[in-house]
C-alpha positions in Angstrom: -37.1 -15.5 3.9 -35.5 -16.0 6.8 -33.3 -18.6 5.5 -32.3 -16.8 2.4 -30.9 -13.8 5.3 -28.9 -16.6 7.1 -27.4 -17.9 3.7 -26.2 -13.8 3.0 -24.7 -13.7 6.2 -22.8 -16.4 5.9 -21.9 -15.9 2.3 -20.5 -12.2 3.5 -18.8 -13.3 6.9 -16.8 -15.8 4.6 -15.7 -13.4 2.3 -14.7 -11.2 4.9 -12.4 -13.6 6.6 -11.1 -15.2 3.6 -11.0 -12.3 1.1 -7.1 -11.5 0.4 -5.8 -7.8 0.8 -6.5 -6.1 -2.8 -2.7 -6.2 -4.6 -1.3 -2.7 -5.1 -0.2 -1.9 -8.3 3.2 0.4 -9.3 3.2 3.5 -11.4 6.8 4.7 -12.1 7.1 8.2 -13.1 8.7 11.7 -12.6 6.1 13.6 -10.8 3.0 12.8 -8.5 -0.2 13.6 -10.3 -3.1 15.7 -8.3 -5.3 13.0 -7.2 -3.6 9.5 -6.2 -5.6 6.2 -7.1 -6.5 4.0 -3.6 -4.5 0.6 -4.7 -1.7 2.4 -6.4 2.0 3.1 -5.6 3.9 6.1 -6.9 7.6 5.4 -7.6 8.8 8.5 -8.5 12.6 9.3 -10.1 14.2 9.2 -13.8 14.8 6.0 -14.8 17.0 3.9 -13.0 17.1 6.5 -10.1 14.3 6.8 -7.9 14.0 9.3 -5.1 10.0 8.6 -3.6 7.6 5.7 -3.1 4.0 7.6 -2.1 0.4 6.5 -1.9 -2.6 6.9 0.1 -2.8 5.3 3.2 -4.2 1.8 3.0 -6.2 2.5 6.8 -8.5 4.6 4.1 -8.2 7.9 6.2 -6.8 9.6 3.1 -3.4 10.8 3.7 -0.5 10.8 1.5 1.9 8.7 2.6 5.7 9.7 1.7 8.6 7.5 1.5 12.4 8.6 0.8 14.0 6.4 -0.9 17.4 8.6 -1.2 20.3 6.9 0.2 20.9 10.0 2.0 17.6 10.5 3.5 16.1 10.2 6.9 14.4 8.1 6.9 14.5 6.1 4.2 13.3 2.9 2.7 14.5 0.6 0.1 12.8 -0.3 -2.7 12.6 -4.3 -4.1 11.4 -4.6 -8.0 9.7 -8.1 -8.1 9.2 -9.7 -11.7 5.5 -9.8 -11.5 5.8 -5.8 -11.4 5.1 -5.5 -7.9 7.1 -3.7 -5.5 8.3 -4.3 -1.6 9.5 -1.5 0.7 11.4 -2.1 3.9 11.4 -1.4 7.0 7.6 -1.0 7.6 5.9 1.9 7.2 4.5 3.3 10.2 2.6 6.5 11.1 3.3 8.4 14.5 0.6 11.1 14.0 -3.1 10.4 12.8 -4.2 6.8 11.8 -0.8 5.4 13.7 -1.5 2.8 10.8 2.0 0.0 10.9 2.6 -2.2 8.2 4.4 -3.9 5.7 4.2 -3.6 1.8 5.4 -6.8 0.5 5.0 -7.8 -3.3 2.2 -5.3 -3.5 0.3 -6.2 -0.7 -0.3 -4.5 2.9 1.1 -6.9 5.7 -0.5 -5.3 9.0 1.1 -5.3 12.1 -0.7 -5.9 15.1 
């Protein structure tokens, strides 16, 4: 019994060390719908034009994150289309109020800063 403990903890300290960050997938459309799924990014705009990247943010404390993507706004990010349909935003996003979550989305996934 007490080996077959041992052998769980093991099993589950690996996979939390060597587990990669989940991928977020993109959703392009013209409005944000009610309730936002946890590994999803919003790009919203009309076609070619795009005004907002949003999702929840990936600290899990459930606030909508925001990001302008109007060359015009302040600030604002830019937006990189990938092939494999993910999606990069620079600079990082980080929050001043709240979480103070920092970080990076690069080809879909969250880069944390420390």
């Amino acid at each position: 019994m007490t080996y077959n403990l041992m052998r769980r903890a093991f099993r589950w300290l690996t996979n939390l060390f060597t587990r990669q960050p989940p991928v977020y997938r993109t959703a392009f459309m013209e409005e944000l719908p009610e309730r936002l799924d946890k590994h999803l990014i919003y790009i919203l705009g009309e076609g070619e034009y795009t005004w907002s990247a949003e999702m929840l943010c990936p600290c899990g404390c459930g606030e909508v994150l925001h990001m302008s993507l109007h060359p015009d706004g302040r600030p604002r990010w830019e937006l990189t289309r990938h092939p494999d349909g993910t999606v990069s935003l620079s600079p990082s996003v980080w929050r001043k109020v709240g979480c103070r979550s920092h970080f990076f989305l690069e080809r879909g996934r969250v880069r944390w800063c420390k």
